[in-house]
C-alpha positions, 0 to 999 in steps of 0.5 A, a space after each residue: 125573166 121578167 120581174 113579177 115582184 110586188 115589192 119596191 125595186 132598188 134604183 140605180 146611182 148614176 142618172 140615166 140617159 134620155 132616149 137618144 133624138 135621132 130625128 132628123 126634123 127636116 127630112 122627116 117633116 119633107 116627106 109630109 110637105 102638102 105638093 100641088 102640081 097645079 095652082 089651087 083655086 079655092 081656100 081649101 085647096 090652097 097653101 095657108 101660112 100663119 103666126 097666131 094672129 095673121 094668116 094668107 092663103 095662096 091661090 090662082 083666081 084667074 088665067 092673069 091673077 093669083 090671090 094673097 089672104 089676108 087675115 087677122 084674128 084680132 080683127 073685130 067689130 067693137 059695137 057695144 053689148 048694151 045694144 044688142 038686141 037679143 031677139 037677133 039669133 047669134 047677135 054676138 056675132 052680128 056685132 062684135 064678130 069677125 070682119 072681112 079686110 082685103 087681100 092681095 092680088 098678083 097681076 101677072 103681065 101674061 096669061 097662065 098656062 100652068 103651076 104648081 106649089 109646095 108647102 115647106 113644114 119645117 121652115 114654115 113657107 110656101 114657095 111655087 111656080 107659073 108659067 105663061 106661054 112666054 116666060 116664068 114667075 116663082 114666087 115665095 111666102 111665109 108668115 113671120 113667126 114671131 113678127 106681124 108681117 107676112 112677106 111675099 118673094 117673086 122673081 119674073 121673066 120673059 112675058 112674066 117680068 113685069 107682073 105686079 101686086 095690087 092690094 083690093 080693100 074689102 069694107 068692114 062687115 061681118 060675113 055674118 051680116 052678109 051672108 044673113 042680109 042683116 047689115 049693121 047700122 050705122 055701116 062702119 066707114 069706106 076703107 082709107 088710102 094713104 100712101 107716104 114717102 118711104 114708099 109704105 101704103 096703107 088701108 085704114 078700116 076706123 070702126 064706128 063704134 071704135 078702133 082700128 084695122 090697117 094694112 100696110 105695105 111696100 113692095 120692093 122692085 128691082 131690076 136684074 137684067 132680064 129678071 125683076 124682083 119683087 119683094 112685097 111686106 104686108 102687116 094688118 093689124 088691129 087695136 082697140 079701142 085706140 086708133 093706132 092699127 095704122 101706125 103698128 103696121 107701118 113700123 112693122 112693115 118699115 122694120 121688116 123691110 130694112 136688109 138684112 132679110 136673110 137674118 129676119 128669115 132666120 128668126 122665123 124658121 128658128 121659132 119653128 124649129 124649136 115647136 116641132 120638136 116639142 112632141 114627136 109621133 111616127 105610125 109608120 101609115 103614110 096617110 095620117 103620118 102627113 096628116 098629123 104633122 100637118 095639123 101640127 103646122 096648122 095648130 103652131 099657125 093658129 095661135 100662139 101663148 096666151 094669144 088668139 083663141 083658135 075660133 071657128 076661122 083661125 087666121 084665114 077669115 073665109 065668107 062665113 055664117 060663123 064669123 067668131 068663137 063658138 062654146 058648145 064644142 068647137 073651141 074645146 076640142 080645137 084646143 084638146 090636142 096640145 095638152 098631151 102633144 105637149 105644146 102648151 103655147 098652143 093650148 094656153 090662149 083659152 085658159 088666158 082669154 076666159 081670165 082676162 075677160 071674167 067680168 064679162 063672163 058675169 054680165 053674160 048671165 041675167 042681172 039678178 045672178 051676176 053677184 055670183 056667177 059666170 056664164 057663157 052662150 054659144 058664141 062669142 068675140 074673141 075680144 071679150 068673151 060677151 056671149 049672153 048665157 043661156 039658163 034653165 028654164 029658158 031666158 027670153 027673148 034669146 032663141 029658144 035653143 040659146 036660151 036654155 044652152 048652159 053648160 059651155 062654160 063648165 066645159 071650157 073651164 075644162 080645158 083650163 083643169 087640163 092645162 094645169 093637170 098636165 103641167 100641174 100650174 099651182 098659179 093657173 089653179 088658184 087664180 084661173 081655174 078655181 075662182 072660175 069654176 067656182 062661179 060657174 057652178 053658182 050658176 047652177 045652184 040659182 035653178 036647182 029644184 029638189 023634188 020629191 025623190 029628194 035629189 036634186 034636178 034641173 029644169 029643161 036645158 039644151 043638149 047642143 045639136 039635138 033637143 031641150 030636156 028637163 034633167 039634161 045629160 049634157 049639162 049634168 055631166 058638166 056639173 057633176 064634174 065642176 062639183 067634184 073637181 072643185 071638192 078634190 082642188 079644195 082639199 089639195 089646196 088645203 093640204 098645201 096651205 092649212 089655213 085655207 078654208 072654202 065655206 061653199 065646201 059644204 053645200 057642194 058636197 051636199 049637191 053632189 050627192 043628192 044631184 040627180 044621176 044621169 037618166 039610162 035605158 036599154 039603149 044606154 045615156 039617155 038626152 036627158 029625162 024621158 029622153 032617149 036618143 032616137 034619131 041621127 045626132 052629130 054631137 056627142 052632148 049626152 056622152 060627155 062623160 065618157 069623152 072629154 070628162 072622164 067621169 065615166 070609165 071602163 073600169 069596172 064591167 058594168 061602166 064598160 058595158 054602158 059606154 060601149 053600149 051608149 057609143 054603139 046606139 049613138 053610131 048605129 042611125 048612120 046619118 046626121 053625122 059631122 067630122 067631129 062625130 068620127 074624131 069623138 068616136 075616136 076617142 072614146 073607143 080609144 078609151 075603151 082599148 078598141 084599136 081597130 074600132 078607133 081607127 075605123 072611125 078615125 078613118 071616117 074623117 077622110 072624106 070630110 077633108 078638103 085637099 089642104 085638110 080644112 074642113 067645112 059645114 054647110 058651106 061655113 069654113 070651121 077649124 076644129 074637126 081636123 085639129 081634133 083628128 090629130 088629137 084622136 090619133 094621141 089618143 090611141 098612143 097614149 093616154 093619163 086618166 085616173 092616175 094611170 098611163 097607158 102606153 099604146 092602149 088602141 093601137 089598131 092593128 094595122 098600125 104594127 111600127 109606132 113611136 111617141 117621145 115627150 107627149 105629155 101625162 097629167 102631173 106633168 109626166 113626159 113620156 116617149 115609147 116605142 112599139 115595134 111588130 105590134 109589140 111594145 118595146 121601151 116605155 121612157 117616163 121623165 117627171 117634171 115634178 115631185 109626184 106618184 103614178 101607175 104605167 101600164 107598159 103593155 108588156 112584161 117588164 124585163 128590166 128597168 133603169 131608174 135615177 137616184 131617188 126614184 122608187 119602182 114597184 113592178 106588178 102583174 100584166 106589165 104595170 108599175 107605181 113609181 114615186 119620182 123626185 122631181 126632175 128624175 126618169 124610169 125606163 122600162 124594157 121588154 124581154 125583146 128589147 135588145 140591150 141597148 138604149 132606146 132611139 127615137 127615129 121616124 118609121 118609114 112609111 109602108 106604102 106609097 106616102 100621101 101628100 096633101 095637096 092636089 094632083 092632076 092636070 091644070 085646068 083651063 081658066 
């Protein structure tokens, strides 16, 4: 019988037993390698690699050519912020975006007739064969996980053993710049070449307002009988504002090359071997199961702790107007995903970036407010962090748009409270995320108008993607949530340390109480005042509360019925929607418990994916939208809001076999569950640190095992509070569980299994 007790349950003595792995990671992980049975032949076609910082792309550009990327997310223009001229819309990234390097080509010595690819998730590699009419080429590549260099592998014959690699330079320019005919003057100088005696040649890119981009490399040929070997080392590097990018990448290239390669290999698979078992999610659907660990892969290849931002490019640099960091949305939710799937290396990079670069988030507000405020515009270097801030009321002569655009540092700032929730970081509290915010909501304060109602309103600020608006939902939903967060850290920080004290204590509280409410109609939140939503709207800027900020919930029936309302409005224009529309919609029914509705939407990014999963708008190669689809699908499993985590609260039903282990929870709670013929079987929960927290189960609680020390009150509807020492685990049963311990396996897919990638026959070229 299942208990139904409201008092505290006796723990066992003995320590209880993790749920037992029984995944095996590479031939799970193979089922959802990306297969080509033709060569790619376009960037978002093709096989891409990455470390964090550089990346390539394989693809066929010619009946004789294949082409190797070559990335470098560090790889920017330095041109000095005092020179920008603001009347230039996105200024940040004419001067100090992103710039193009080079790429590699293989010349093969016959025409192609066929190819195909595959790419290896587990060991991080892309492998694949051409063929001419006469012969045959296979070829390797990866991207050294832990090492700046990418390594290509081919073995030739026949009409094929003689093809070879030739490095084509491109001049350092902003794609931006390009794109819009706006060159930067003066131009930065033609590409070096240099070559020296252990064979290492080198492409030199000296900016002209400092620093340094260089490609080195070296090919290694040898001759076996009616085969030849080639193995290429590439490393592109950038430093600033020292010129040493050229050195670094001839030692890097010089020490990869020395043997033995199977050894430097190993390293490389050993540091993916360790990411992916991080985390682990099975739905049994053979279309997002590829996709998640998919974008799983791309995120371990995008960025690395406390690295690179993960900006609208990642590593593989495409002919962009969107050459950098943007802040109204994209590098949030690029980020969102590895909190819960308990990859904070992958997370870790925004908190790090907005830390080291605070002075420039003051020299990105108008001089008068620098003394005491942070702020950040809509774009960005991934250097520095200069994006002159919009304000209330509008700052001239930033575009009318940017220039009232305010609250995306407050946003960023939470994706830095997420980070410390999940892993309750007492240091990335107090010398990150408080001093930060503090700053950040100072900003505000400088605008803040009381009226005649006696609250307090904002002047016109800009809802991003929609309209400007006096009183803007967008940016007092931020604001709402940077006052009440900085209330509750204040008081925690006092309960650890008494002799702390915030004198703007006070004067928050005050804010926030007489802070104007967020303006609603019939058709739910409104833009902002007088403003009701009225056409086709991509963002979601008037529904942050409800997504990612949490501040609105479905916990009482009238909060539940705005937001299925407000959601309802804002997807019934049926147009003017972006991939990240469906991702975000997503969430938010997940949030609401509507499995069916959350995969529905969730199945509306299919058709904006390219056959590799990335995406683009208008043209513009960006990063985030399938990141975040991974994220949505989190989502649905399990979510830690409130105190509370909900175990399976949106599963749809066409999902009736799924499982999670080591997801993470806000107070640094793992946890590991398993749903099985649409009914939730085991519920696992380790706590890192000394802490309380409720679990819905989602079923009745038959039984549970408990460490020493650990206190469990089990109540109505399959829920429980337990208080856990730190380092000490629950399990929780249903009364179907059979009595054995819980196993973490894949759920094979029903169905025939997708593989991204492309299928059909090879095209003429």
């Amino acid at each position: 019988m299942a208990l139904k007790t409201t008092k505290a349950q006796s723990a066992p003595i003995a320590p209880i037993q993790a749920a037992t792995d029984a995944v095996d990671w590479n031939e799970t992980l193979s089922r959802f390698n990306p297969r080509w049975d033709r060569m790619p032949n376009r960037w978002d076609e093709a096989p891409f690699l990455g470390n964090g910082e550089q990346g390539t792309q394989v693809y066929q550009t010619g009946p004789r050519t294949l082409h190797f990327g070559v990335g470098c997310s560090a790889a920017h223009d330095h041109r000095p912020p005092a020179r920008d001229d603001l009347n230039e819309k996105h200024v940040e990234v004419l001067n100090r975006g992103r710039h193009f390097i080079g790429h590699l080509e293989l010349h093969t010595s016959a025409p192609l007739i066929a190819g195909t690819a595959e790419l290896d998730l587990w060991n991080a590699e892309a492998t694949g064969t051409i063929r001419s009419a006469g012969g045959q080429l296979t070829w390797r590549c990866l991207v050294h996980a832990d090492e700046p260099v990418i390594m290509i592998d081919t073995r030739g014959s026949g009409d094929l053993k003689d093809s070879a690699f030739e490095y084509i330079p491109a001049n350092a320019q902003s794609p931006r710049a390009v794109r819009s005919r706006q060159p930067r003057q003066p131009a930065n100088p033609a590409t070096l070449r240099r070559g020296d005696p252990n064979g290492v040649q080198t492409a030199i890119q000296n900016l002209v307002s400092g620093g340094q981009t260089a490609v080195a490399w070296k090919v290694v040929r040898s001759d076996e009988g009616a085969n030849t070997s080639q193995v290429i080392y590439l490393s592109v590097q950038h430093s600033f504002p020292e010129s040493t990018a050229a050195a670094s990448a001839v030692h890097a290239v010089e020490t990869a090359s020395a043997p033995p390669v199977d050894r430097w290999v190993s390293r490389h698979r050993a540091w993916w071997h360790h990411y992916y078992p991080l985390s682990f999610l099975s739905t049994g659907d053979p279309y997002w199961d590829a996709f998640y660990w998919v974008q799983q892969y791309k995120l371990g290849s995008a960025t690395r702790d406390k690295g690179w931002i993960i900006d609208n490019q990642g590593p593989w640099l495409q002919p962009t107007a969107w050459n950098a960091t943007w802040w109204n949305l994209n590098a949030q939710i690029s980020h969102a995903g590895p909190y819960q799937a308990n990859r904070r290396g992958q997370g870790s990079a925004l908190s790090h970036r907005l830390s080291i670069n605070r002075e420039n988030l003051s020299l990105n507000v108008d001089q008068k407010y620098r003394s005491d405020s942070y702020g950040l515009g809509r774009s960005s270097s991934g250097w520095d962090l200069i994006a002159h801030s919009g304000q209330p009321g509008g700052r001239p002569p930033i575009d009318p748009r940017i220039g009232h655009e305010t609250g995306n540092l407050l946003w960023a700032l939470h994706n830095v409270d997420l980070e410390y929730r999940y892993w309750h970081d007492e240091s990335l509290r107090d010398e990150v995320l408080y001093p930060l915010l503090v700053r950040a909501v100072n900003y505000y304060r400088h605008f803040l108008v009381e009226e005649n109602d006696g609250q307090y309103h904002l002047p016109p600020t800009h809802s991003p993607e929609y309209r400007t608006v006096a009183d803007c939902t967008y940016d007092l939903d931020l604001l709402h949530w940077g006052l009440n967060r900085l209330i509750e850290l204040a008081e925690e920080k006092h309960q650890i340390d008494a002799q702390f004290e915030e004198p703007l204590l006070p004067k928050w509280k005050q804010i926030s109480h007489k802070l104007t409410p967020v303006p609603t109609d019939e058709t739910g939140r409104m833009i902002g005042r007088n403003t009701a939503l009225t056409g086709g709207h991509r963002h979601w800027s008037h529904l942050l509360a409800v997504y990612p900020l949490r501040t609105l919930t479905p916990e009482t029936s009238a909060d539940r019925d705005l937001i299925e309302t407000s959601l309802k409005h804002w997807r019934s224009f049926g147009r003017s929607f972006a991939g990240y529309s469906s991702t975000s919609a997503a969430c938010m029914a997940a949030m609401l418990g509507h499995g069916n509705d959350a995969f529905e939407y969730l199945n509306g990014l299919k058709h904006y994916l390219r056959p590799n999963t990335m995406y683009s708008e208008a043209g513009n190669p960006v990063m985030e939208t399938p990141l975040h689809g991974a994220t949505a699908m989190q989502e649905m499993v399990l979510q830690s809001w409130g105190g509370t985590l909900r175990i399976f609260p949106a599963v749809p039903d066409a999902w009736t076999d799924v499982q999670f282990a080591r997801f993470r929870g806000e107070g640094g709670f793992l946890v590991s569950a398993r749903r099985s013929a649409g009914q939730n079987q085991w519920v696992d929960v380790f706590a890192e640190n000394q802490g309380a927290v409720n679990i819905d189960c989602g079923f009745d609680i038959e039984r549970f095992s408990a460490d020493a020390g650990v206190t469990v009150q089990i109540h109505q509807g399959g829920k429980a509070t337990v208080h856990f020492p730190a380092n000490r685990r629950v399990q929780f049963f249903a009364a179907t569980m059979p009595q054995t311990e819980p196993v973490i396996n894949a759920i094979p897919a029903r169905g025939q299994l997708h593989r991204f990638g492309l299928s059909g026959p090879q095209p003429e070229r």
